[in-house]
C-alpha positions in Angstrom: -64.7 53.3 37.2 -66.6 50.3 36.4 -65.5 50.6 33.2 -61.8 50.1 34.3 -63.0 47.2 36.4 -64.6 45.2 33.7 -61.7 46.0 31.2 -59.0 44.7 34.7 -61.4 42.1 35.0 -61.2 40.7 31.7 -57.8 41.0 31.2 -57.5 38.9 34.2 -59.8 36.2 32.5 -57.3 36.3 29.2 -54.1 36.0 31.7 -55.1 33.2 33.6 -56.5 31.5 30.1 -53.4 31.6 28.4 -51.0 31.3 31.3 -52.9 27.8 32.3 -52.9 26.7 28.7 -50.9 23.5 28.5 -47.7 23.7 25.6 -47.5 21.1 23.3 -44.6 19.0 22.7 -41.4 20.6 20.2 -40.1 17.9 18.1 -36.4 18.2 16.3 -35.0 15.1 14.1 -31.1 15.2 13.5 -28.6 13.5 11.2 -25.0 13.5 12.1 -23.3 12.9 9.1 -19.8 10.2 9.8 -19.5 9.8 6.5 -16.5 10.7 4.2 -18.6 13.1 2.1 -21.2 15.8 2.0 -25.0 14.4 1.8 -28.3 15.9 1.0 -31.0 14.3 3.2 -34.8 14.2 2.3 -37.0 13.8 4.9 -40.4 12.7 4.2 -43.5 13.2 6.7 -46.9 13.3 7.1 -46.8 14.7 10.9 -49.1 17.8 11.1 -48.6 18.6 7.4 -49.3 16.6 4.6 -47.2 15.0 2.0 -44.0 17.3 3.4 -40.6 16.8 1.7 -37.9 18.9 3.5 -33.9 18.9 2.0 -30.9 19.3 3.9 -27.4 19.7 3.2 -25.2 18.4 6.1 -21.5 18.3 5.6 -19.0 15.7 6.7 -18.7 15.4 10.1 -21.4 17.8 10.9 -25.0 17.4 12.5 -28.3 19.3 11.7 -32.2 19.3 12.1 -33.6 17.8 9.5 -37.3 18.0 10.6 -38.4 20.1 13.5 -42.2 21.2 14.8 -43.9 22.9 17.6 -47.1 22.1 18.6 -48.1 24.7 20.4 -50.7 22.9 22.6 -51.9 19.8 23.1 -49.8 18.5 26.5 -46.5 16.3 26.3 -46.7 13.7 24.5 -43.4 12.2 25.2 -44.3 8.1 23.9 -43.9 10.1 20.6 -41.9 7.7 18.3 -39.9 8.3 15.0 -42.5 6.5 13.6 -44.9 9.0 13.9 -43.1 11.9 13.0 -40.8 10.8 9.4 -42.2 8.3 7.5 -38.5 7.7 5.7 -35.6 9.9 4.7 -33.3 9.4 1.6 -29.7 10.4 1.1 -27.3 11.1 -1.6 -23.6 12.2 -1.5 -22.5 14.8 -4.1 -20.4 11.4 -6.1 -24.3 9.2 -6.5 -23.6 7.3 -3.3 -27.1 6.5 -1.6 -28.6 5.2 1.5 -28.6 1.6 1.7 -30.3 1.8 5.3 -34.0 2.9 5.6 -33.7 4.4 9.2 -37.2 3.5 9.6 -36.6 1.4 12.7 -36.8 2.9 16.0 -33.3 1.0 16.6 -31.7 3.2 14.7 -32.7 6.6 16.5 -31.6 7.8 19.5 -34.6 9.8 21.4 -33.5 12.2 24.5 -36.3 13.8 26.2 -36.0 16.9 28.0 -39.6 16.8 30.2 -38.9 20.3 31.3 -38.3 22.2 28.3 -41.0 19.4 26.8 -38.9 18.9 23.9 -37.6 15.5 22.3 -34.9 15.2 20.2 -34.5 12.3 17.7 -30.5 11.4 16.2 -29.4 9.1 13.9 -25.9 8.5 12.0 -25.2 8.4 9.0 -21.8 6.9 7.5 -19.6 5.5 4.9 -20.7 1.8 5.6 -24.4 3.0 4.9 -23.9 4.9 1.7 -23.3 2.6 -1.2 
């Protein structure tokens, strides 16, 4: 019996740790591709893990994550900017065309922030006038 009610007991104590945890914030970076021709993004970051390079191959007239992570605590932290999370992304179209815009600016992102889900989304376009 009381070994029941230290084992109920304790289980409690993990519940109530893990359901009062606070989730961290989920982070996704897209590209929507305008342009005329298939690219292959790099994205380039230092957020979380060093020196990371990821490659993406988005399609005309198609949008996809280029970076995402999850923290999985840590609280909301929703004054994160693009800044913090890519540190520059390159392109190049299947015919040598490349980037001629460094989308390092936060000007040229669009954030959305969903405070519920505790997710924000960063977007940026990429099209014929800035491939060269």
């Amino acid at each position: 019996m009381q070994k029941t009610l230290r084992s109920n007991l304790l289980l409690l104590l993990i519940t109530t740790t893990l359901l009062s945890c606070e989730k961290g914030t989920d982070i996704i970076c897209k590209i929507t591709n305008n342009s005329s021709e298939k690219i292959t993004v790099k994205t380039y970051s230092n957020y979380l893990v060093p020196n990371q390079v990821i490659e993406t191959i988005i399609d005309k007239q198609e949008t996809k994550d280029i970076y995402t992570n999850s923290r999985q605590i840590g609280g909301f932290h929703e004054t994160t900017t693009i800044n913090n999370v890519i540190d520059s992304i390159t392109a190049k179209t299947e015919t040598g065309k490349t980037l001629i815009k460094y989308y390092n600016n936060e000007g040229d992102w669009t954030k959305e922030i969903d405070k519920k889900k505790q997710t924000i989304v960063f977007t940026a376009i990429i099209n014929d006038i800035t491939l060269k």
